[in-house]
C-alpha positions as CSV (number, residue, x, y, z in Angstrom):
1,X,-62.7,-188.4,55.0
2,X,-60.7,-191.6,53.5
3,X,-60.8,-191.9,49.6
4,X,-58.7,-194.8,48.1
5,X,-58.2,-194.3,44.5
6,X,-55.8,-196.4,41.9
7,X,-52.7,-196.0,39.8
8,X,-50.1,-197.9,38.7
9,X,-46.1,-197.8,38.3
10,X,-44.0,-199.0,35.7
11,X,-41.2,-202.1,36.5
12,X,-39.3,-203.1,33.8
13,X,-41.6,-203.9,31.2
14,X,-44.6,-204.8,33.8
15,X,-46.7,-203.1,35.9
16,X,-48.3,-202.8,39.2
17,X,-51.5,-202.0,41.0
18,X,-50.8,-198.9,43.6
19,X,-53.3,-198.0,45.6
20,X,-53.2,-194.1,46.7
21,X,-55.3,-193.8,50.1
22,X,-55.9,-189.6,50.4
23,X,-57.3,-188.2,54.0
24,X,-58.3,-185.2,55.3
25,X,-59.0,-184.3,58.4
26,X,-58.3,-182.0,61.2
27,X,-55.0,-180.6,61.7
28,X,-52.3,-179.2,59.2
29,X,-50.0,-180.1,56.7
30,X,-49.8,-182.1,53.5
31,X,-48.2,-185.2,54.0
32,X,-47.2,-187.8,50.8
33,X,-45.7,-191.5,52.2
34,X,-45.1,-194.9,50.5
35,X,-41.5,-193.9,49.4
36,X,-42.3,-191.3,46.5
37,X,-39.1,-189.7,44.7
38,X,-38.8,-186.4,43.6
39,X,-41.2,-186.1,40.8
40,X,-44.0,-187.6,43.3
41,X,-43.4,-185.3,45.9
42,X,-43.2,-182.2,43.8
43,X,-46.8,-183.4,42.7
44,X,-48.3,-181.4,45.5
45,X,-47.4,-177.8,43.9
46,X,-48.3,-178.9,39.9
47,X,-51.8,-180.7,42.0
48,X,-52.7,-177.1,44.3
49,X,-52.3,-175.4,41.3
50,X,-54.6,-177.2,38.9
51,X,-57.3,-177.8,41.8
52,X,-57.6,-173.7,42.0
53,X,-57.1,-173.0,38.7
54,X,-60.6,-175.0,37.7
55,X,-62.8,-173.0,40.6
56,X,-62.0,-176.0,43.1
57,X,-60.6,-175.6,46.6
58,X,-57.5,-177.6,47.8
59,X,-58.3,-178.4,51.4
60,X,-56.3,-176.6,54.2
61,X,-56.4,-178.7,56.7
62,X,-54.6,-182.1,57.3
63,X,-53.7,-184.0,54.3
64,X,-52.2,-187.1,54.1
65,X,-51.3,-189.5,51.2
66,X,-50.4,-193.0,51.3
67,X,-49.4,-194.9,48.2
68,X,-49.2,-198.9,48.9
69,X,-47.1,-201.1,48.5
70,X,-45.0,-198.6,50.7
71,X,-42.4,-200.8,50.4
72,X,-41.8,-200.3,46.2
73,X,-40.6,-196.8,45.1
74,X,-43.2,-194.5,43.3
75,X,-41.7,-192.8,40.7
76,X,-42.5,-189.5,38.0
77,X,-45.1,-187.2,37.6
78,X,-48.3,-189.5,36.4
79,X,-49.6,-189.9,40.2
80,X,-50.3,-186.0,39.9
81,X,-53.9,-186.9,38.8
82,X,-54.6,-189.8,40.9
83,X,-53.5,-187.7,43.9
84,X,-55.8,-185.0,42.8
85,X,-58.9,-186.8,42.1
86,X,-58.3,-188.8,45.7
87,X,-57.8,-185.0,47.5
88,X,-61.4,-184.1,45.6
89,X,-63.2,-186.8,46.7
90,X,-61.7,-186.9,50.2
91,X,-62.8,-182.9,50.8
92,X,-66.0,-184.0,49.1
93,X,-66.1,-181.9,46.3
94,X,-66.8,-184.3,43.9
95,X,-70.0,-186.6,42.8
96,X,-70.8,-190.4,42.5
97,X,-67.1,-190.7,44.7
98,X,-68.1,-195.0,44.4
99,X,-67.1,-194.8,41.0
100,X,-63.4,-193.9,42.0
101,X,-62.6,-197.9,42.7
102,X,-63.5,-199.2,39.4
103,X,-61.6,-197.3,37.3
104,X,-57.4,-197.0,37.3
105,X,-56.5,-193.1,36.9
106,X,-53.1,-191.9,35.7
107,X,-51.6,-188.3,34.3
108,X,-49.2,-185.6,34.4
109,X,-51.2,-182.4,35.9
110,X,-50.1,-178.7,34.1
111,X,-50.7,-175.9,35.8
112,X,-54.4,-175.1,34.3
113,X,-55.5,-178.3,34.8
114,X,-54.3,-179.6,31.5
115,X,-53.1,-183.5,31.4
116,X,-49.8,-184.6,29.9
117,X,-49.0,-187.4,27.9
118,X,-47.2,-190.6,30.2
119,X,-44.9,-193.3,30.1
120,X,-46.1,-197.6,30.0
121,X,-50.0,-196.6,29.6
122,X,-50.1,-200.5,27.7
123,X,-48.9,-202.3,30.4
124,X,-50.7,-200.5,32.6
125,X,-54.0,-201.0,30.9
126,X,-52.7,-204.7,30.6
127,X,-52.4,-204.8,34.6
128,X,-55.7,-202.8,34.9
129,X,-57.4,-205.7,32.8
130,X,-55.6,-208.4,35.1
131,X,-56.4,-206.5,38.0
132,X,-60.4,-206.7,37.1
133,X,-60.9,-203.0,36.7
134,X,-63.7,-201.6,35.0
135,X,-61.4,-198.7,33.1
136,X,-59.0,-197.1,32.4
137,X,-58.5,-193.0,32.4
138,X,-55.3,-191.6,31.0
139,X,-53.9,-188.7,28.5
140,X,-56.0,-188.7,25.3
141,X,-52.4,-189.1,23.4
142,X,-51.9,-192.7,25.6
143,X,-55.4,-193.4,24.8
144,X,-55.0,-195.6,21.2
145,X,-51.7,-196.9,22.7
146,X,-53.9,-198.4,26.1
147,X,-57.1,-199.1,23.7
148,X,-55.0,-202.3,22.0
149,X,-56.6,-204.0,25.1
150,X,-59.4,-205.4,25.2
151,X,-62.1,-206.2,27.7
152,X,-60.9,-202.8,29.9
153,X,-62.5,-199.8,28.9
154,X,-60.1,-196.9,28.0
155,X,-61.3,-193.3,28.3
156,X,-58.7,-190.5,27.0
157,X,-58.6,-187.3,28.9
158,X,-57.5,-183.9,28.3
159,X,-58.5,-181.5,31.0
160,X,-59.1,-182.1,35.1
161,X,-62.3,-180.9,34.7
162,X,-63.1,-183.4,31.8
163,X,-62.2,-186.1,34.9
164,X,-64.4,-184.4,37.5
165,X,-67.2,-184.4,35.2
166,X,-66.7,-188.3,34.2
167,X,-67.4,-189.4,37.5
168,X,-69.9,-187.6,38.3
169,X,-71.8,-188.5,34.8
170,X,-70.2,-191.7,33.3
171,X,-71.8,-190.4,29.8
172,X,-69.7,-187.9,29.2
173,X,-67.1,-189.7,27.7
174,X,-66.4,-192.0,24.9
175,X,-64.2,-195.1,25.4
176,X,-61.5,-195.5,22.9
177,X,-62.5,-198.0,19.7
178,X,-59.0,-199.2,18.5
179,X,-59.3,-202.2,16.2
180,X,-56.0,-203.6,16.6
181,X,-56.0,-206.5,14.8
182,X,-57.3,-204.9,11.7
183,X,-54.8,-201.5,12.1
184,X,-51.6,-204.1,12.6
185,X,-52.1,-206.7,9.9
186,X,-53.3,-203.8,7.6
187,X,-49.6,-201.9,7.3
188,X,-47.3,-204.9,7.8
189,X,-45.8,-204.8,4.6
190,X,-45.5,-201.2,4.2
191,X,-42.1,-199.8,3.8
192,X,-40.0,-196.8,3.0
193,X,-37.1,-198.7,1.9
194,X,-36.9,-201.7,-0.7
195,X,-33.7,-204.3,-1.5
196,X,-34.9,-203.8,-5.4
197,X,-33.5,-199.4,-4.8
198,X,-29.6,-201.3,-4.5
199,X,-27.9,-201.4,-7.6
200,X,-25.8,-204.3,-7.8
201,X,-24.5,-206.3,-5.0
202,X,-26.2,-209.4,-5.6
203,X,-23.6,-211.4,-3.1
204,X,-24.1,-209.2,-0.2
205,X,-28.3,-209.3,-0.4
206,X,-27.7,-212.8,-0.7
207,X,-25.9,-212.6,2.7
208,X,-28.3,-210.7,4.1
209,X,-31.2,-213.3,2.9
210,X,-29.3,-216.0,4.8
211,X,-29.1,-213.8,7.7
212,X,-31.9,-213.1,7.6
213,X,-33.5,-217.0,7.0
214,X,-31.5,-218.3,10.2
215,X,-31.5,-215.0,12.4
216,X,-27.8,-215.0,11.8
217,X,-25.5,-212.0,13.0
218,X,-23.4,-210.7,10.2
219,X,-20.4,-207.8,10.2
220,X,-20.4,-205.7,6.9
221,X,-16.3,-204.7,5.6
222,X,-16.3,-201.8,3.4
223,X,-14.3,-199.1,1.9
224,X,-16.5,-195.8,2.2
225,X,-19.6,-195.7,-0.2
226,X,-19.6,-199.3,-0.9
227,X,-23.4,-199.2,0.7
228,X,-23.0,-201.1,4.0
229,X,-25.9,-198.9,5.5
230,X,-28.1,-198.6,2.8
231,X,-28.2,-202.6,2.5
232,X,-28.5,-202.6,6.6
233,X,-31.6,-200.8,6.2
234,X,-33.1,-202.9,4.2
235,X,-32.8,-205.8,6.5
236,X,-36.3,-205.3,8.2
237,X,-38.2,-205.2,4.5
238,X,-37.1,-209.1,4.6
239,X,-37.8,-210.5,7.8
240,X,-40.9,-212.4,8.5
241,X,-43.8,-210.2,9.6
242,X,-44.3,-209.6,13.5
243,X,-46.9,-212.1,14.9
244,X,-49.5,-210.5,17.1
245,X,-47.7,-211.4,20.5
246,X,-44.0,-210.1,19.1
247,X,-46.0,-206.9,18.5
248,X,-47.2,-206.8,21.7
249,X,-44.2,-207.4,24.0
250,X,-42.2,-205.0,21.5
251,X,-44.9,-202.2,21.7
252,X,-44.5,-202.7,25.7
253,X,-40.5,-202.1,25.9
254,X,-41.1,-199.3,23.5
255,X,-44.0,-197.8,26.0
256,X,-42.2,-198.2,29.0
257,X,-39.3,-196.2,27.1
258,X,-41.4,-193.5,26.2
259,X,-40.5,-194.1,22.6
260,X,-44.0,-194.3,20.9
261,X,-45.5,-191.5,19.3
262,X,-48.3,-189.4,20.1
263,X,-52.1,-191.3,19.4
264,X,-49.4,-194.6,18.2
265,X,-51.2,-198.2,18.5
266,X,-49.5,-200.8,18.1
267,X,-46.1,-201.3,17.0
268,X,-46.6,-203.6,13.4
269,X,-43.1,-203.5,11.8
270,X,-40.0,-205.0,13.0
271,X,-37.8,-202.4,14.8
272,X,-34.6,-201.1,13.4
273,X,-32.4,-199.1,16.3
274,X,-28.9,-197.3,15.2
275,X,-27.1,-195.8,17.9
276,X,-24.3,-193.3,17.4
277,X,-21.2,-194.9,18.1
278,X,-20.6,-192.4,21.2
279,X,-23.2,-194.4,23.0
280,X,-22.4,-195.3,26.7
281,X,-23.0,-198.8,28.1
282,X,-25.9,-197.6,30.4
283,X,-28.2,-196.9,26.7
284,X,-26.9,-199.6,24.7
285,X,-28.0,-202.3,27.6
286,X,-30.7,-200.3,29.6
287,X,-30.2,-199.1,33.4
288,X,-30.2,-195.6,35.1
289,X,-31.1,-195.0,38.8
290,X,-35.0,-195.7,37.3
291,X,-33.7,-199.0,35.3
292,X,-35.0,-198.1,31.8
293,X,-34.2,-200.5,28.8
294,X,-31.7,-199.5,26.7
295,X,-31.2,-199.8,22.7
296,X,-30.8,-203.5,22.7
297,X,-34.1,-203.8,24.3
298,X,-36.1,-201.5,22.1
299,X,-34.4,-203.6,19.1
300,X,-36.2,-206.8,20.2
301,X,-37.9,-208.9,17.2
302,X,-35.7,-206.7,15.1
303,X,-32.4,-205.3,13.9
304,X,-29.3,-203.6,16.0
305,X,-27.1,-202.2,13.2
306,X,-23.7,-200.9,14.7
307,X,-22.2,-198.9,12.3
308,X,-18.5,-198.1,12.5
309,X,-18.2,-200.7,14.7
310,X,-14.9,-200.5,16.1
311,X,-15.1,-196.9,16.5
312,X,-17.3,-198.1,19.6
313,X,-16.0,-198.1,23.2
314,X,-15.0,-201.3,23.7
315,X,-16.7,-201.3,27.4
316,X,-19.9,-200.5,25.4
317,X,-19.6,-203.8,22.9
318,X,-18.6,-206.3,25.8
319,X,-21.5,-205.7,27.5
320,X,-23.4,-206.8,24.7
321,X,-21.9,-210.6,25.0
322,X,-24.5,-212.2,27.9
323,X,-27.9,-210.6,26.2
324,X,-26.5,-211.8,22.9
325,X,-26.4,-215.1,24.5
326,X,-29.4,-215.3,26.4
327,X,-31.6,-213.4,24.6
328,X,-32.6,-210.7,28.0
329,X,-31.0,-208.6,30.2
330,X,-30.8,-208.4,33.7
331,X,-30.7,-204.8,35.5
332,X,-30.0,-205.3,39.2
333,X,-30.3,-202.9,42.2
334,X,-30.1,-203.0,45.7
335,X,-33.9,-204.0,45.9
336,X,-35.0,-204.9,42.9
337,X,-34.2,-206.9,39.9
338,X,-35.5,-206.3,36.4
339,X,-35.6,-208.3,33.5
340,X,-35.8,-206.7,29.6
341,X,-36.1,-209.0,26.6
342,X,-33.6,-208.7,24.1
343,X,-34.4,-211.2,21.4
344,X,-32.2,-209.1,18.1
345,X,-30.7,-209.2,15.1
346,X,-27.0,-208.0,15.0
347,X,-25.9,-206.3,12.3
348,X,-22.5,-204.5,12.0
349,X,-20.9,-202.6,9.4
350,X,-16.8,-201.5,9.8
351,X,-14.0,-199.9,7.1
352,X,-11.4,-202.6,6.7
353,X,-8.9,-200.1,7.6
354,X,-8.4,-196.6,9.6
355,X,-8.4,-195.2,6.3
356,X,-11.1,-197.3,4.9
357,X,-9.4,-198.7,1.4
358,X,-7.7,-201.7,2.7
359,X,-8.3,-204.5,-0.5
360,X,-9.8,-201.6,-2.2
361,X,-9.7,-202.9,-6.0
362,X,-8.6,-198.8,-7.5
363,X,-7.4,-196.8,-4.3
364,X,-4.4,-197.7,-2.7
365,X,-4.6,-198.0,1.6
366,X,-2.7,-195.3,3.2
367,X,-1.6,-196.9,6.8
368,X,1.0,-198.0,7.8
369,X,1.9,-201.4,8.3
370,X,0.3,-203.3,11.5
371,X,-2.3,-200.3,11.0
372,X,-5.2,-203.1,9.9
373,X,-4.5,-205.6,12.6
374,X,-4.7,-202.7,15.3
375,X,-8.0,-201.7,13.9
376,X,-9.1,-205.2,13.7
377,X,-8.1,-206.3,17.5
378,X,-10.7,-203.1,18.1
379,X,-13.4,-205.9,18.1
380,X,-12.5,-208.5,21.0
381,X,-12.4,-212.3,20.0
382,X,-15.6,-213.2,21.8
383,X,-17.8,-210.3,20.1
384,X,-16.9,-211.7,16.9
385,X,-17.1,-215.1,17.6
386,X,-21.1,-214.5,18.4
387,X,-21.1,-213.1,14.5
388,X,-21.8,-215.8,12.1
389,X,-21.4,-213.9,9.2
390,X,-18.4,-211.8,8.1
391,X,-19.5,-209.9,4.4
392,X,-17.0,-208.2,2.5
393,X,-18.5,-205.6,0.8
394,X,-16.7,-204.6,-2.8
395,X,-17.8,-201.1,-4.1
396,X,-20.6,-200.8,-7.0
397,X,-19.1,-200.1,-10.8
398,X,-20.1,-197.2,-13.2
399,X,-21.7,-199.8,-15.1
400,X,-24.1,-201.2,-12.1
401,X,-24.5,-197.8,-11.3
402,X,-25.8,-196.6,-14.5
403,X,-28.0,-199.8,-15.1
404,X,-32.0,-198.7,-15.1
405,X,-33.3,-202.2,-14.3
406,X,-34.4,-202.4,-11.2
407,X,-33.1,-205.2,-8.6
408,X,-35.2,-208.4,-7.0
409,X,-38.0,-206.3,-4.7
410,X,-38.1,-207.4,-1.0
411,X,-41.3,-208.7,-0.9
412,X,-39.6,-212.0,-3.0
413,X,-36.9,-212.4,-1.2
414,X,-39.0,-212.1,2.0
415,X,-41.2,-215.0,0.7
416,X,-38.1,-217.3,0.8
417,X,-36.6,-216.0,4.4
418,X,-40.7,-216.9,5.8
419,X,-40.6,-220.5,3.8
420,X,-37.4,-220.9,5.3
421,X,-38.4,-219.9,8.9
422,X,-41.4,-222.1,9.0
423,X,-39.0,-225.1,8.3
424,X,-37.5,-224.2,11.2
425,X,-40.3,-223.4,13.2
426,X,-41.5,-226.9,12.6
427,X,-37.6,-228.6,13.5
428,X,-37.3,-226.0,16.5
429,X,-40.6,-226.9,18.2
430,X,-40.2,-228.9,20.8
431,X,-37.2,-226.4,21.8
432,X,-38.6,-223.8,23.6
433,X,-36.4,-220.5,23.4
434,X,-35.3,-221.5,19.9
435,X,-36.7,-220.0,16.8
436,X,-34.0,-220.3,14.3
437,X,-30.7,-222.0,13.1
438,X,-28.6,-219.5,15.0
439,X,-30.0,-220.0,18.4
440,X,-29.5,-224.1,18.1
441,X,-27.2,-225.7,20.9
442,X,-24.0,-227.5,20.7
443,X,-26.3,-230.3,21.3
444,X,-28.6,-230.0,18.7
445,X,-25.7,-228.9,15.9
446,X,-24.5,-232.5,16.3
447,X,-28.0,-233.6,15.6
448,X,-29.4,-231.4,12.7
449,X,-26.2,-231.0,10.6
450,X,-24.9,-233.7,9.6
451,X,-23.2,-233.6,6.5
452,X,-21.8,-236.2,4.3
453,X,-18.3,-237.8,3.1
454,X,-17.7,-235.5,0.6
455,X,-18.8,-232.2,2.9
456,X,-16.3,-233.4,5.7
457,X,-13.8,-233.2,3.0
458,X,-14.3,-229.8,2.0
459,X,-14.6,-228.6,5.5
460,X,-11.3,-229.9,6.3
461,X,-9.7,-228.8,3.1
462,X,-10.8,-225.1,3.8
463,X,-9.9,-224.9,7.5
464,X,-6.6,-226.4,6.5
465,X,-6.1,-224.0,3.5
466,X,-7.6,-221.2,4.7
467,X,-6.7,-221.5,8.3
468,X,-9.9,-221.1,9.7
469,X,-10.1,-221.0,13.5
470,X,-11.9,-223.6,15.9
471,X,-14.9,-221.3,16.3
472,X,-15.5,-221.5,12.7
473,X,-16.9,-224.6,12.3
474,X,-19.6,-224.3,14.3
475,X,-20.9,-221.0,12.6
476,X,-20.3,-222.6,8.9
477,X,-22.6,-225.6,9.7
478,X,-25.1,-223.2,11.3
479,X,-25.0,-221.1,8.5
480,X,-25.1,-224.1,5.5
481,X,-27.7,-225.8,7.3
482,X,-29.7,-222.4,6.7
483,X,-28.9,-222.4,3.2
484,X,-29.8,-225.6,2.8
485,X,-33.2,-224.9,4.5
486,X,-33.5,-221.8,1.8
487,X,-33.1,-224.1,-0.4
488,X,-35.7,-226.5,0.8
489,X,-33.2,-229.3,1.2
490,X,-33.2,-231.8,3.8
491,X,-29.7,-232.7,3.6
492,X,-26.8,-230.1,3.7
493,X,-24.7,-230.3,0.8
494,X,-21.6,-229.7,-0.8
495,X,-22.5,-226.6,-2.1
496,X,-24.0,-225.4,1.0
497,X,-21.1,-225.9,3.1
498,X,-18.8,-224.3,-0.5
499,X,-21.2,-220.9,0.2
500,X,-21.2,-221.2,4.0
501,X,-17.0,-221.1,3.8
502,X,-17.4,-217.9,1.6
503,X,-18.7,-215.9,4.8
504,X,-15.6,-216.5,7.2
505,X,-13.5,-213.6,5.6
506,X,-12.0,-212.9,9.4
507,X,-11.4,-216.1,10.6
508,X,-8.8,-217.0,7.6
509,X,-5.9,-216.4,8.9
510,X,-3.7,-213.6,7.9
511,X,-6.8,-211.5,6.4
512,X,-5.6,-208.6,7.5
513,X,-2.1,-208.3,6.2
């Protein structure tokens, strides 16, 4: 007998519709096509197993699977139940078998029967939805995470048996009621962390503010302690809240991943990813023989903090340079090519010197001379030129230390970064891809700052004195036309350009000794 039921597999952050045709008939052997990897063909011990262990009999006579498209590769262990429930319902030994085609079925099959937790179940209950299914059936811990969509029915599972017992008595379950709206909007502004625990270091918030206003990429130099990762952290407490779609494609790449937690819904705060500085290139950008997205990828909406960054491989930061620029990356293989979003914040953080107290204002630096250049020419010219910002971070006295009153809380300063982003949401509009001062073209710089006599003067005044490269000047009128948008000025002036300058510490020639 023929039994076609339906999964789905996971391709970059999308899925698609598989259809798994089981038949049994006369003859011998168990037979699994439609190019299935290891995990997939392995399926057949964890499926014989499970089948016996709930008082069922696996057929022993021909059996033969077919998962279509044949042509795409099926991969891991959540066809075990599909399989199983087609091999049932082919040896007729289950009830109401017409109810197999309306529903998508997907899960990792123990032993006893019991059904493990999966990877991608939202954009497979996104494809199920597109697809026109009735429902969905996967691991009760995927079953909040594929309830965020609506119109599909999602039923969570624990058990084989509680699958056999579903189709033959469609009452026997409860769909999943996840209010998603309600659960996201409710926890937005929820954090750990607040910019008003920082004592002192006004200049570098500010920084950060601007940063954050503009989507601006900013570099951190500190001796050790001065509290370049405690102010990093923060970073997410001030950036606008996710907007329901954000949430949505970043609680996708996160699914796919495997990242979410057990029962998790959907993803409401910005994410912040800090990878250890041993990190290959393969995890920073995303890739493996099953093309997985890397760290950049799960940062998307949010913040990438390097810390230590020249400490990093240098392979591992120049692959960075293209998704920086486009804002995706592109994993190719021989027959496929996948595309992951990476749409993030760059935020690094580095000593000014091996020893870490180069400019320190008490300790004296220890290396020896050329030793700060050398650390410095760590970081290639074209990584830093995609960093607007460069921060020197001074550390914190006794007296700052010691002070009781508490620091501007992040919920004010975030108030300023969102009145600053709609500005730019409303300049940016008819630019599709753009969403902030950062991301404007060479085009569109020529266009939106424009500043005045007496701004030209001071710009040439400072690249002259200061000996500020080419690339500066491109990333100071970014950066003052977003401190002029702070501000809630139309024009950029003088003293926008004056604090733009400020944040060019290694582009002045000479900085490091």
């Amino acid at each position: 007998m023929l039994i076609k039921t339906f999964g789905s597999a996971v391709y970059g952050v999308e899925a698609i519709n598989i259809t798994i045709e089981v038949n049994v008939s006369e003859g011998q052997g168990y037979f699994l096509v439609g190019l299935p990897d290891g995990a997939v063909k392995e399926s057949q011990q964890r499926i014989d197993s499970a089948i016996k262990s709930n008082g069922l009999r696996m057929p022993r006579i021909k059996i033969v699977v077919n998962m279509a498209p044949a042509d795409i590769k099926k991969s891991g262990s959540a066809f075990d139940l599909p399989i199983a429930i087609g091999i049932l319902g082919a040896s007729e030994q289950l009830e109401n078998i017409e109810r197999i085609k309306d529903y998508v079925v997907m899960g990792e099959l123990s032993l006893d029967g019991a059904i493990q937790s999966i990877k991608g179940a939202l954009p497979i209950a996104i494809q199920a939805r597109k697809e026109g299914f009735k429902g969905l059936i996967v691991p009760k811990v995927n079953a909040r995470e594929a309830g965020m969509v609506n119109n599909v029915k999602v039923y969570g599972v624990t058990h084989l048996q509680e699958v056999i017992d579903f189709f033959a008595n469609e009452d026997s379950l409860e769909p999943v009621d996840v209010n998603t709206r309600e659960e996201f909007y409710n926890s937005q502004s929820e954090f750990d962390v607040d910019f008003s625990d920082v004592k002192g270091q006004e200049n570098i918030k500010r920084a950060l503010e601007i940063a954050a206003a503009g989507g601006h990429n900013a570099i951190l130099i500190g001796p050790p302690g001065a509290g370049k990762t405690m102010l990093a952290k923060r970073l997410p407490t001030v950036l606008p809240p996710l907007s329901l779609q954000e949430a949505l494609e970043t609680t996708k790449i996160h699914s796919v991943a495997g990242k979410l937690p057990e029962n998790a819904s959907l993803i409401n705060k910005r994410p912040f990813r800090s990878p250890h500085h041993t990190i290959s290139d393969v995890a920073l950008v995303g890739g493996g023989s099953v093309p997985q997205p890397g760290e950049i990828s799960l940062a998307h909406n949010g913040v990438l903090f390097l810390d230590e960054l020249p400490e990093f491989k240098r392979t591992v930061l120049e692959v960075m340079r293209q998704p920086m620029e486009e804002r995706r990356v592109t994993i190719s293989r021989a027959k496929v090519a996948l595309d992951f979003p990476a749409n993030f914040m760059l935020i690094a953080s580095m000593n000014p010197c091996p020893c870490g107290y180069y400019n320190h204002p008490e300790k004296e630096c220890t290396c020896p001379p050329g030793a700060v250049q050398k650390y410095l020419n760590k970081i290639s010219g074209p990584l830093l030129d995609r960093i607007d910002l460069h921060v020197e971070v001074t550390p914190v006295s006794f007296s700052e230390l010691s002070n009781h009153t508490k620091g501007e809380p992040s919920t004010n300063i975030r108030e300023r970064v969102i009145k600053a982003r709609e500005i730019q949401a409303e300049r940016y509009k008819q630019s599709p891809g753009v969403y902030g001062n950062a991301q404007m073209s060479s085009q569109q710089l020529r266009q939106i700052c424009v500043i005045g006599q007496a701004g030209e003067a001071l710009l040439k005044r400072a690249m002259e004195k200061l000996n500020l490269s080419a690339r500066a000047y491109d990333r100071i009128l970014k950066v003052s036309r977003t401190i002029a948008d702070l501000a809630a000025s139309e024009e950029i002036k003088v003293e926008h350009l004056a604090e733009a300058i400020q944040y060019r510490s290694l582009d002045r020639e000479g900085w490091a000794g």
